[in-house]
BAFI-3210 file (N, C-alpha, C; in Angstrom, 3 decimals, decimal comma, padded with zeros to 6 digits):
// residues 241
n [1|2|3|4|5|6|7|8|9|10|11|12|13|14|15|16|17|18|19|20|21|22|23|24|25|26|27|28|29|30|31|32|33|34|35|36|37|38|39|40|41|42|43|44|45|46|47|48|49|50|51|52|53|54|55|56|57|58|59|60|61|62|63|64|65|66|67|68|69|70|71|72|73|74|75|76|77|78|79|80|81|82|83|84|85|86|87|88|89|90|91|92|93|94|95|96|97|98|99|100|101|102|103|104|105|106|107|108|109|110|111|112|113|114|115|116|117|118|119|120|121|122|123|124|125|126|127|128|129|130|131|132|133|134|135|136|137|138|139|140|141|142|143|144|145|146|147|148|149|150|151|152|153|154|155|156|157|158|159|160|161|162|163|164|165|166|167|168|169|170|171|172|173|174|175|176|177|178|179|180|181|182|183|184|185|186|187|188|189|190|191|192|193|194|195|196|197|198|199|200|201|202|203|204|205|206|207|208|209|210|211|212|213|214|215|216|217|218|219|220|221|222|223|224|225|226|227|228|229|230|231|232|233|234|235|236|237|238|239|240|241]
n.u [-054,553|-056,215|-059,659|-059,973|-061,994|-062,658|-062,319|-059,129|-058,077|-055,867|-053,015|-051,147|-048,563|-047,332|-044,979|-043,122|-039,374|-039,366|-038,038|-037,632|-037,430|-038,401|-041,089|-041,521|-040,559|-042,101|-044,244|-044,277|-044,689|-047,062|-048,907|-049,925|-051,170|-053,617|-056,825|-057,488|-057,037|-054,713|-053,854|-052,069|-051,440|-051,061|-050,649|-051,200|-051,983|-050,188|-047,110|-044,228|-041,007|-038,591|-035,930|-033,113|-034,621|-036,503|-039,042|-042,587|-046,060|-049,281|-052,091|-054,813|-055,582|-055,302|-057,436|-059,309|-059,084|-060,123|-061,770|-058,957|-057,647|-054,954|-052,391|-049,355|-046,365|-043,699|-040,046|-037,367|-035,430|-037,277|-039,182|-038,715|-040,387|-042,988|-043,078|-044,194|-046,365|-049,745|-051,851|-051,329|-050,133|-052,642|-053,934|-052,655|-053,171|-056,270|-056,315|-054,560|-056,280|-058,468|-057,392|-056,413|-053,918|-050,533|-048,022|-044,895|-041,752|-038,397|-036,977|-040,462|-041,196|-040,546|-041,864|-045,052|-044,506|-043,827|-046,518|-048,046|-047,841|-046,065|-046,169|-045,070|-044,980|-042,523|-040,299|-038,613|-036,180|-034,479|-030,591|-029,358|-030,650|-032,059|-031,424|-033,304|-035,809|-036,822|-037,503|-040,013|-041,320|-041,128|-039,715|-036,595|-035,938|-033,492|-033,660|-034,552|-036,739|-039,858|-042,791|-045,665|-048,171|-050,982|-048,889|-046,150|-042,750|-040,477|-036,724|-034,073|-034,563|-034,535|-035,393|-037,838|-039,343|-038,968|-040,059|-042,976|-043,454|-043,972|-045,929|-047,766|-048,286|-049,284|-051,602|-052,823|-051,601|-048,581|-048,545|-049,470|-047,834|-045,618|-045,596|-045,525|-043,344|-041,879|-042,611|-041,350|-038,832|-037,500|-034,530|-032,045|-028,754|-026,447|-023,039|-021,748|-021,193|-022,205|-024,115|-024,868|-024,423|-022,705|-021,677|-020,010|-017,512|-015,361|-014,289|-015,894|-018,185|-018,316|-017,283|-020,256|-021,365|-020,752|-022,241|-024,721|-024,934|-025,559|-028,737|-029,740|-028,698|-030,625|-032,972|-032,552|-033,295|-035,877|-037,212|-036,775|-038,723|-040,858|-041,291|-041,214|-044,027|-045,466|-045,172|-043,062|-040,401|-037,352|-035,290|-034,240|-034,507|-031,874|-030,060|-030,551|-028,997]
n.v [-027,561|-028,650|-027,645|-025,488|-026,088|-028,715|-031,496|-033,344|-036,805|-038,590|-040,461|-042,892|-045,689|-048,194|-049,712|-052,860|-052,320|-050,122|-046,973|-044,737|-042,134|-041,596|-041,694|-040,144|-037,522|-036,723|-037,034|-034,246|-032,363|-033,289|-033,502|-030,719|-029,920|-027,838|-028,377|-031,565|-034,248|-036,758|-039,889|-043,187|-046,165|-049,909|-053,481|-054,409|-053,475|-053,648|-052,216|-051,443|-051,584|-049,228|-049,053|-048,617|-049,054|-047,323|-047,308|-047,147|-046,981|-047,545|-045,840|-047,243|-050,322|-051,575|-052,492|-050,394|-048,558|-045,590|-045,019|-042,943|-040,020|-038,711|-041,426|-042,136|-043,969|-045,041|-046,419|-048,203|-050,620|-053,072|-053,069|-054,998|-057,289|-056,376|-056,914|-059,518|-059,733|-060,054|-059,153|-056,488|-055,181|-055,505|-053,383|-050,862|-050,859|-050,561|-048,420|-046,379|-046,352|-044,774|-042,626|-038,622|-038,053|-039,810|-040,749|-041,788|-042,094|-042,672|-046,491|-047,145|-046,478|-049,051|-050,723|-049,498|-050,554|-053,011|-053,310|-052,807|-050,023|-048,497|-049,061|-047,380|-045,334|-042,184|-042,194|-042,239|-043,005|-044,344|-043,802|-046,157|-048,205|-047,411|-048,458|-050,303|-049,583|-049,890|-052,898|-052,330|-051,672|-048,466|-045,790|-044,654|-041,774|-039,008|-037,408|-035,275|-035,097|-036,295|-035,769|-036,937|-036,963|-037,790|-038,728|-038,594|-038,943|-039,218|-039,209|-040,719|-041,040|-038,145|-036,778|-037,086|-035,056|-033,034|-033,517|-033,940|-031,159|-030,573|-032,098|-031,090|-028,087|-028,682|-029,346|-027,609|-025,368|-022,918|-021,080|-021,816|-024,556|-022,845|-021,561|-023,908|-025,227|-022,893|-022,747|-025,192|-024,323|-025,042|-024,522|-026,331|-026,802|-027,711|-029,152|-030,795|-031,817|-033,944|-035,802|-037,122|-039,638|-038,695|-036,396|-037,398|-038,293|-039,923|-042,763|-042,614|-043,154|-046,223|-047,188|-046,767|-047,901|-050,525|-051,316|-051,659|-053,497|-056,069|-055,635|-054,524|-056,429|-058,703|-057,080|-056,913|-059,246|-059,812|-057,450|-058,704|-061,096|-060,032|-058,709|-060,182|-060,980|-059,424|-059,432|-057,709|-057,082|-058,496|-059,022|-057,453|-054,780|-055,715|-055,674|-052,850|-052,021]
n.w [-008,878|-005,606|-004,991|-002,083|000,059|-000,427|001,700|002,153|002,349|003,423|003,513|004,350|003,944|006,138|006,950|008,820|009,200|007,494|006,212|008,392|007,332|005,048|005,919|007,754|007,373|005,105|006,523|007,955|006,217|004,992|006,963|007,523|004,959|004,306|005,412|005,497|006,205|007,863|008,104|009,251|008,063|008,441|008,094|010,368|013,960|015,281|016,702|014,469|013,207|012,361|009,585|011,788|014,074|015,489|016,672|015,810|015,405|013,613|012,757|012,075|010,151|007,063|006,300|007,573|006,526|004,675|001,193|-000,343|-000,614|-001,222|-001,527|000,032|-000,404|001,195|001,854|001,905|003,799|004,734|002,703|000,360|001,542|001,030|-002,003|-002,900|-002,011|-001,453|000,059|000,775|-002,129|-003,620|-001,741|-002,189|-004,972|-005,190|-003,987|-005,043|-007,857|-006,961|-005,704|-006,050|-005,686|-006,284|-004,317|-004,089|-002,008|-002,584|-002,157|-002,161|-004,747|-006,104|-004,767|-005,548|-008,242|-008,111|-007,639|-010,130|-011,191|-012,334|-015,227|-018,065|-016,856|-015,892|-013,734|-010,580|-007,706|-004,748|-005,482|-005,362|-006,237|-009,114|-011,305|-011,357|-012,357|-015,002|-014,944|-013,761|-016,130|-016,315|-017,020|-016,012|-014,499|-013,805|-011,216|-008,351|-007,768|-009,264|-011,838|-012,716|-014,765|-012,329|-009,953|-007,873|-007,860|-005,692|-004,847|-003,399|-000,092|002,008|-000,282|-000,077|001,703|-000,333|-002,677|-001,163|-000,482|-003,089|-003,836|-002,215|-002,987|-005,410|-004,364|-003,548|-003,307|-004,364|-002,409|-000,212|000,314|000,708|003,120|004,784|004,057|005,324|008,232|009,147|008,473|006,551|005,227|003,771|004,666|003,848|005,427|003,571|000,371|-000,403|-001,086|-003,286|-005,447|-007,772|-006,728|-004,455|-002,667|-004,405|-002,735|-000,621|-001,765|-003,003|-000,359|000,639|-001,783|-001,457|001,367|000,354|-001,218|-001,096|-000,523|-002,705|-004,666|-003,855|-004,315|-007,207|-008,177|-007,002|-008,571|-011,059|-010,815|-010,193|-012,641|-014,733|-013,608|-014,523|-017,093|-018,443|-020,634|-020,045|-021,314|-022,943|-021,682|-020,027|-022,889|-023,272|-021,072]
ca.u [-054,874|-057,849|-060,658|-059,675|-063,231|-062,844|-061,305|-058,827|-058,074|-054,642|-052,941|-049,430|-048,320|-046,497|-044,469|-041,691|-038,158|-039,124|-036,870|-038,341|-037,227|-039,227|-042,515|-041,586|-040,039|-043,295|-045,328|-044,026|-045,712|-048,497|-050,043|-050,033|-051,881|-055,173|-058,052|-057,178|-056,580|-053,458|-053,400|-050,783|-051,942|-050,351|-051,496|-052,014|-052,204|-048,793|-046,174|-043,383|-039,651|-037,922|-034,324|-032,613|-035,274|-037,472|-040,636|-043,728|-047,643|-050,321|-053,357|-055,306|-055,097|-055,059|-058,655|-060,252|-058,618|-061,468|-060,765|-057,681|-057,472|-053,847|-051,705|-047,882|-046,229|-042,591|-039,364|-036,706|-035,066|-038,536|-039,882|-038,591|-041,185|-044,208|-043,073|-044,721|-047,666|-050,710|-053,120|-050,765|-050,382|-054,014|-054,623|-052,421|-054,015|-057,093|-056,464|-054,597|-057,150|-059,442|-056,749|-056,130|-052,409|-049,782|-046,383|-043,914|-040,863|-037,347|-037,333|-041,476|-041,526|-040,373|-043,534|-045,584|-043,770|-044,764|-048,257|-048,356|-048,514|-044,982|-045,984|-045,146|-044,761|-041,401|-040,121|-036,975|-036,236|-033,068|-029,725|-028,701|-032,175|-032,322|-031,387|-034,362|-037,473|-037,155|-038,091|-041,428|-042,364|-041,111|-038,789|-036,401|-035,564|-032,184|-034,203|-034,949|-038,831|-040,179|-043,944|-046,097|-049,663|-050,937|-047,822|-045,047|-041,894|-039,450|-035,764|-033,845|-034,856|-034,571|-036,166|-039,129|-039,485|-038,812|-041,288|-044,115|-043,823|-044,247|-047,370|-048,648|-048,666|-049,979|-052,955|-053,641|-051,072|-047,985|-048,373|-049,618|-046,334|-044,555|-046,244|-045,392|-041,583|-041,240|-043,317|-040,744|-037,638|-037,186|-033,971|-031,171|-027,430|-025,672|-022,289|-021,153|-021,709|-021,535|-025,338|-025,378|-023,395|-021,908|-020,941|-019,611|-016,054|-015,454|-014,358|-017,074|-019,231|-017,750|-017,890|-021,658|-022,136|-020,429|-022,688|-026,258|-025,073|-026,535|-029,954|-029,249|-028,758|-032,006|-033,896|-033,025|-033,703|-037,420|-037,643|-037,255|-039,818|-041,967|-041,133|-041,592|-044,997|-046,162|-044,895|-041,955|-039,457|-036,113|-033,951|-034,577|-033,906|-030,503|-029,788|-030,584|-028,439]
ca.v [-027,336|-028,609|-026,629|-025,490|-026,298|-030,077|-031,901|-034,412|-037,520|-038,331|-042,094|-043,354|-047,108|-048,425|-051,466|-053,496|-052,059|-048,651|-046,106|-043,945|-040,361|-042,253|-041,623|-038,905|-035,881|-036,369|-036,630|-032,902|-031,262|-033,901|-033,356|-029,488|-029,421|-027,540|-028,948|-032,677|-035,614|-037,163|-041,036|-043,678|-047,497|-050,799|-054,503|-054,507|-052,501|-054,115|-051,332|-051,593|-050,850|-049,057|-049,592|-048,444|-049,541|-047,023|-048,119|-046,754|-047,176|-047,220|-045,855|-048,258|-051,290|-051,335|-053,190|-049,600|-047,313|-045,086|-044,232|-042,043|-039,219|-039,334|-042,086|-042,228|-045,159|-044,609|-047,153|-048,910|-052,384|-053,676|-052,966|-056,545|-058,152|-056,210|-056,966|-059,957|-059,443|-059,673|-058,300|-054,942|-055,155|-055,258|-052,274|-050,153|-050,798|-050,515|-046,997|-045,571|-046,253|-043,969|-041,211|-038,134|-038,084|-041,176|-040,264|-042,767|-041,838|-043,818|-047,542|-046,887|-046,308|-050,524|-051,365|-049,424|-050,909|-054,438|-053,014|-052,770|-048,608|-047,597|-048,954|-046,679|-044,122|-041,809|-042,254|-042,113|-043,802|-044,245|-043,993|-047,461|-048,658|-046,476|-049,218|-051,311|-049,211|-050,779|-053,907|-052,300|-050,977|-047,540|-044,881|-043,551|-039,720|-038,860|-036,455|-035,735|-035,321|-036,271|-035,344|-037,938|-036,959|-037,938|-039,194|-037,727|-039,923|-038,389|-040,077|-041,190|-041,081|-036,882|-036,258|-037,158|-033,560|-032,036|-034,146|-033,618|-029,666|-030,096|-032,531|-029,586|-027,040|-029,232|-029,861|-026,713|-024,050|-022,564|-020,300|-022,926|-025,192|-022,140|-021,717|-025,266|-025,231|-021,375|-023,475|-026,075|-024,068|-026,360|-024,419|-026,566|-026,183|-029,246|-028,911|-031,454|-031,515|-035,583|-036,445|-037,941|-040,689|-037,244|-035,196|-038,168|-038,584|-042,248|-043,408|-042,999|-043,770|-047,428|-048,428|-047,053|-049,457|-052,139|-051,686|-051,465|-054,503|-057,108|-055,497|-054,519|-057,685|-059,367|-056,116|-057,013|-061,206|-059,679|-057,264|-059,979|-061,763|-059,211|-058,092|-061,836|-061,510|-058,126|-059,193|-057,024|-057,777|-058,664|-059,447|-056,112|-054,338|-056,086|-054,971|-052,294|-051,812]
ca.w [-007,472|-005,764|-003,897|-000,717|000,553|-000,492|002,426|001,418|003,265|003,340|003,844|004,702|004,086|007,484|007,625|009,109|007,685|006,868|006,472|008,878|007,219|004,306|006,217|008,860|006,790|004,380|007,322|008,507|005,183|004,684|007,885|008,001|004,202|004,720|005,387|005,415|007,746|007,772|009,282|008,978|007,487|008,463|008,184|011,532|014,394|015,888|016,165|013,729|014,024|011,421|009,819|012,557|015,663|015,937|017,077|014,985|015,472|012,702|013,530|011,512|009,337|005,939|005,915|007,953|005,651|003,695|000,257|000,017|-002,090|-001,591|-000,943|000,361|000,166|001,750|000,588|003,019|003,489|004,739|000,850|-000,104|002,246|000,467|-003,196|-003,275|-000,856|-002,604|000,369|000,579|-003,108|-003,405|-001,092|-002,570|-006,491|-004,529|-003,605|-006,023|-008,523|-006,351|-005,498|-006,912|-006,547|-005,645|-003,714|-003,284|-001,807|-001,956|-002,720|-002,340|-006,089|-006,341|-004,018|-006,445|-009,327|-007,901|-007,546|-011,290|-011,076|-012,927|-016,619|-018,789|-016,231|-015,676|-011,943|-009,847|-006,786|-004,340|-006,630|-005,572|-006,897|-009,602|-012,429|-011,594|-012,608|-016,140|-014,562|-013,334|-017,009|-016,164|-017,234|-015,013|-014,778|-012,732|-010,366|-006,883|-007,622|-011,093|-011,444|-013,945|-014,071|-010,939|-009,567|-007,661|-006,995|-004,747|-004,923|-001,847|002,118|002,429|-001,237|000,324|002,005|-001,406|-002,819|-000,222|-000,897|-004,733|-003,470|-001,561|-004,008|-006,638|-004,057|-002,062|-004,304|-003,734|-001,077|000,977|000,281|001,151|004,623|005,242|004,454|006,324|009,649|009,069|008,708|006,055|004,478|004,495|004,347|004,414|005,620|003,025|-001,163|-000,771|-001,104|-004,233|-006,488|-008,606|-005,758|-002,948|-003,058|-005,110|-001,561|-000,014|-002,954|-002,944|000,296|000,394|-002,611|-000,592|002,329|000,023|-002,148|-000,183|-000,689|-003,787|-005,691|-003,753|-005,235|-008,569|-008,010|-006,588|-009,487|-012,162|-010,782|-010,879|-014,242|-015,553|-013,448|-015,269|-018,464|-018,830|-021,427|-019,194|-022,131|-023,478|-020,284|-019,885|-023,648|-023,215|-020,545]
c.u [-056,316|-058,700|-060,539|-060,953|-063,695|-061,614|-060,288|-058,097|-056,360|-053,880|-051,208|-049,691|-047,135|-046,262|-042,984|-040,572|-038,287|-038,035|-037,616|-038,240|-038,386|-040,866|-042,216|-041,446|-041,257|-044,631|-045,420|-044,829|-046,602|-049,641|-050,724|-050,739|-053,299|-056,136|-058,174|-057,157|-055,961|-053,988|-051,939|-051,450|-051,203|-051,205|-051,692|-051,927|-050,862|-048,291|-044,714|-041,723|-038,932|-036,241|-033,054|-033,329|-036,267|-038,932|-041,963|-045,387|-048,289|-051,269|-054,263|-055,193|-055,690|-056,887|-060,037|-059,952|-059,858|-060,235|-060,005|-057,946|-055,757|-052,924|-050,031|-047,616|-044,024|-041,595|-038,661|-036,413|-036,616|-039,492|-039,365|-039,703|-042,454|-043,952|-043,647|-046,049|-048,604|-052,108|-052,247|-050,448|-051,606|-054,631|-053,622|-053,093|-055,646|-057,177|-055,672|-055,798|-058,037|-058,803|-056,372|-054,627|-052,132|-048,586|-045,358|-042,066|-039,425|-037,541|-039,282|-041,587|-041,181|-041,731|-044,747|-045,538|-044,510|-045,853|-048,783|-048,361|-047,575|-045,224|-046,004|-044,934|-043,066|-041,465|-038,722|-037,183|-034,520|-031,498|-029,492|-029,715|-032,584|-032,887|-032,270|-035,855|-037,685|-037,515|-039,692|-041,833|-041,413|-039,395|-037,892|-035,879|-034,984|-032,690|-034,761|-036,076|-039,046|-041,283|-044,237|-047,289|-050,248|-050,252|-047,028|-043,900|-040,986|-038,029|-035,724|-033,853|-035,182|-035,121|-037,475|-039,629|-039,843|-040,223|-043,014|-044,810|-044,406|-046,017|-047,929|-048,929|-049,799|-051,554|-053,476|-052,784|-049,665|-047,357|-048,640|-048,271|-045,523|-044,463|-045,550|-043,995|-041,621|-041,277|-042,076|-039,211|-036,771|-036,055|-032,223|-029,918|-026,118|-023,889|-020,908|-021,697|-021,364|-022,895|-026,011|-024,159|-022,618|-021,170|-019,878|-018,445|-016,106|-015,082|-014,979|-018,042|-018,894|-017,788|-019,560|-022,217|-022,258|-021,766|-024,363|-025,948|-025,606|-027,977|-030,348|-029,434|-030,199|-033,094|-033,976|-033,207|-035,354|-037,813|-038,042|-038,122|-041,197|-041,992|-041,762|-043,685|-046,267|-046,272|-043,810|-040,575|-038,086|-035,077|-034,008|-034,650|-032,213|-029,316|-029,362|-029,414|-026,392]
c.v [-027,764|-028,012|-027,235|-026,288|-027,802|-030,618|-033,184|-035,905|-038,292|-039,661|-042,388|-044,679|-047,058|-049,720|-051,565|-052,869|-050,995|-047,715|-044,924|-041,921|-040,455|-041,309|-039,981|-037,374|-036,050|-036,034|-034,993|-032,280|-031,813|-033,906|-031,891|-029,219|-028,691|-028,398|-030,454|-032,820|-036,405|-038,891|-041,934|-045,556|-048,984|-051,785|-054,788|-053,558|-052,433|-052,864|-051,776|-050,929|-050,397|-049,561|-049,795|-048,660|-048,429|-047,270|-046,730|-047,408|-046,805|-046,497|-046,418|-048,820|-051,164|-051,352|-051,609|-048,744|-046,705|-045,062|-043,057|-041,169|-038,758|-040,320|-042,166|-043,486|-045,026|-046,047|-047,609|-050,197|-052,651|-053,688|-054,293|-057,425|-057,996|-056,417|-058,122|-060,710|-059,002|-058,660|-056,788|-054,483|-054,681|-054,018|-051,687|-050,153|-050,271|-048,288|-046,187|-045,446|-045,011|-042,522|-040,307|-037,525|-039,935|-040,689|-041,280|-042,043|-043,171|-044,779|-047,864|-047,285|-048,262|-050,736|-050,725|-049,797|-052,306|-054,430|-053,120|-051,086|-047,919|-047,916|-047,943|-045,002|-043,344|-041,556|-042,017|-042,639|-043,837|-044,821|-045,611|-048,531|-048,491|-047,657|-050,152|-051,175|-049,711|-051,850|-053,584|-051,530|-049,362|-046,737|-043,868|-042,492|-039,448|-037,791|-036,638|-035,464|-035,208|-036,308|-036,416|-037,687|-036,591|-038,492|-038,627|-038,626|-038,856|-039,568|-040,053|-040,343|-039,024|-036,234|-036,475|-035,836|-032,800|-032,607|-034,263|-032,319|-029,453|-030,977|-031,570|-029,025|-027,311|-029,784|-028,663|-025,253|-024,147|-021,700|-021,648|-024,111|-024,007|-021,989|-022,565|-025,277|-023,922|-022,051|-024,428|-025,733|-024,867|-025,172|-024,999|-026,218|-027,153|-028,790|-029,827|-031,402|-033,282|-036,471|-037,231|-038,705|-039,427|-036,456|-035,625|-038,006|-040,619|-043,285|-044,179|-043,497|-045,414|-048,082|-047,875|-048,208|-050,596|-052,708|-052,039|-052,903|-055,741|-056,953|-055,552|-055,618|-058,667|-058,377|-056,239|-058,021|-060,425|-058,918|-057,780|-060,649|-060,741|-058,614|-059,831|-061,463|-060,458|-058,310|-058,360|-057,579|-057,458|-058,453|-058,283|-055,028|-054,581|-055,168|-053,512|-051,032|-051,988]
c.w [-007,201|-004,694|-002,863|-000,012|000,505|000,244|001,939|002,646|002,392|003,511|003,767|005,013|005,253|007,543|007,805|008,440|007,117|007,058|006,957|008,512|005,651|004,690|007,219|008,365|005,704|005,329|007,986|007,156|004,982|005,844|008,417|006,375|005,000|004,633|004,808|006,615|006,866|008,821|008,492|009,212|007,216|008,090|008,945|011,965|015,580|015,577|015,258|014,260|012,877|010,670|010,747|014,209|015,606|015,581|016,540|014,999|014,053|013,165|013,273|010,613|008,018|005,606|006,726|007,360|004,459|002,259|000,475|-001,105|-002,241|-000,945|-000,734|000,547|000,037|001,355|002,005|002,912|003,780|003,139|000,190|000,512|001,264|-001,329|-004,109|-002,673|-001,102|-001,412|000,203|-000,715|-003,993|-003,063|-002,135|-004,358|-006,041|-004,307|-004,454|-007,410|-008,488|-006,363|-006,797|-007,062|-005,341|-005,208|-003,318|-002,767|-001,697|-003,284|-002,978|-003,731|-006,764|-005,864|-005,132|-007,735|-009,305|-008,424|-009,150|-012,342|-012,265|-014,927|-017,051|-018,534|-015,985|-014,417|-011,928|-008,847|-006,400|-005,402|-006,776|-006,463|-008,150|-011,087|-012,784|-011,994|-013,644|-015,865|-014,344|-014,778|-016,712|-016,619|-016,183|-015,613|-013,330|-012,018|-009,139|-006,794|-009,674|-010,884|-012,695|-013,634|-012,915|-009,754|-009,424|-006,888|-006,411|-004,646|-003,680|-000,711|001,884|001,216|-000,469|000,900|000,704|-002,259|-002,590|-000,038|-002,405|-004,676|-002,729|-002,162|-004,689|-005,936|-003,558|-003,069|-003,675|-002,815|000,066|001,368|000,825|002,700|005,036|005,272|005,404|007,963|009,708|009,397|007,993|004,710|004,606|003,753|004,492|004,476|004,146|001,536|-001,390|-000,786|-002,258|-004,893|-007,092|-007,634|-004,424|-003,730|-003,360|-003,900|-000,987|-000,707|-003,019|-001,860|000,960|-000,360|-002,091|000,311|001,770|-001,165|-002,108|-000,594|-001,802|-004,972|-004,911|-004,199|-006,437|-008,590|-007,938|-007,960|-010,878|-012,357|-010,683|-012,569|-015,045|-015,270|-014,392|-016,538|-019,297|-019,416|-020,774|-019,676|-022,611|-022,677|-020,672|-021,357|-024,091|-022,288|-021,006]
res [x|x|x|x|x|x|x|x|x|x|x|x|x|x|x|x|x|x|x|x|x|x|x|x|x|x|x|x|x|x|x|x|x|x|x|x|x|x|x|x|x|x|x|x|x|x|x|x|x|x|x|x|x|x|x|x|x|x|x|x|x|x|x|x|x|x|x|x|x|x|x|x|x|x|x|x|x|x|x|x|x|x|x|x|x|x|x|x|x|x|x|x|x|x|x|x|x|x|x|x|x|x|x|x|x|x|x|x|x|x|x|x|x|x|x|x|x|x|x|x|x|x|x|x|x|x|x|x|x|x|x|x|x|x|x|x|x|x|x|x|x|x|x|x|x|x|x|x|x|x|x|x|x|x|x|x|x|x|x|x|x|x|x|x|x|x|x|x|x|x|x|x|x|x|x|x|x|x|x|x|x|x|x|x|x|x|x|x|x|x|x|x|x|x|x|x|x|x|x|x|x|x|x|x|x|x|x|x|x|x|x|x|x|x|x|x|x|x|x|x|x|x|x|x|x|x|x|x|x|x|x|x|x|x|x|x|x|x|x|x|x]
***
């Protein structure tokens, strides 16, 4: 935990193609920590439109962003654009270096993967995704928040909430995370037990795959080439597999 009395400055990556529950359900507990400021960090100052259209503002560009002491960097179809985008690449190595935690939520944990961040590290990331963290160096772990150090991945789109509370704690305690879900009302009850690959009916699990396979197979074409560009042994992956 770190002293209440040290403010912490707070940072959200914003681009094209986000999956806006990505950035929004982290932004509900990351902006109510204590004694922080919360903004939200694009490459410009253009508004963005998420997977589904909604329209999203930065409040400033990547290039006015102070150091961060923590950074979020949220996942979504648009995460193919930044995988081989050396100024947003850049910033984010740039600022994690500095921070004292990293949060990716989602496909996120690929964009940090790019970045160079997952060697050696144990992550998770959206199921359909899941098989490609060995490309970035990294170990996955079948969980909806895996903690590494200073690193907290959160698996797919609505882990990010769960995720954002265990980043609370681990910055401020856990009374203060508790505050934050009670304010939130954050206990849910899903009417359905079909939220993951294990629990969907094979149905529906199938033509989900169908509809994410498109992305899917250009996620692992982009990861290769990042893995080639890191140095990550491919053939030994596959083997492995």
């Amino acid at each position: 935990m770190i002293a209440h009395d040290v403010h912490l400055r707070i940072g959200s990556l914003l681009f094209e193609g986000v999956d806006q529950i990505d950035l929004t359900g982290p932004f509900e507990v990351l902006s109510r920590i204590p004694n922080s400021t919360y903004r939200i960090y694009g490459k410009t100052m253009e508004p963005v439109r998420d997977i589904k259209g909604l329209r999203l503002t930065p409040d400033a560009t990547l290039a006015e962003a102070p150091p961060l002491d923590v950074l979020h960097v949220p996942g979504g179809f648009g995460q193919e654009a930044l995988m081989e985008d050396a100024e947003v690449l850049g910033w984010i190595n740039r600022q994690a270096a500095g921070a004292c935690r990293i949060f990716s939520v989602c496909t996120g944990a690929l964009i940090c993967g790019a970045a160079g961040l997952l060697k050696g590290r144990r992550a998770t990331t959206h199921w359909a995704s899941f098989h490609l963290l060995p490309f970035f160096g990294a170990t996955p772990v079948d969980a909806r928040v895996v903690v590494d150090g200073s690193y907290v991945f959160a698996a797919g789109v609505t882990a990010g909430i769960d995720g954002a509370l265990r980043l609370a704690a681990e910055l401020r305690g856990d009374d203060a995370a508790r505050a934050i879900q009670l304010y939130m009302v954050y206990a849910p009850e899903p009417p359905f037990n079909s939220g993951t690959p294990e629990t969907a009916p094979p149905e529906i699990l199938q033509r989900t795959r169908e509809v994410t396979r498109a992305i899917t197979a250009q996620r692992e074409a982009t990861a290769r080439r990042v893995a080639a560009r890191l140095g990550v042994a491919v053939r030994e992956i596959e083997r492995a597999g």
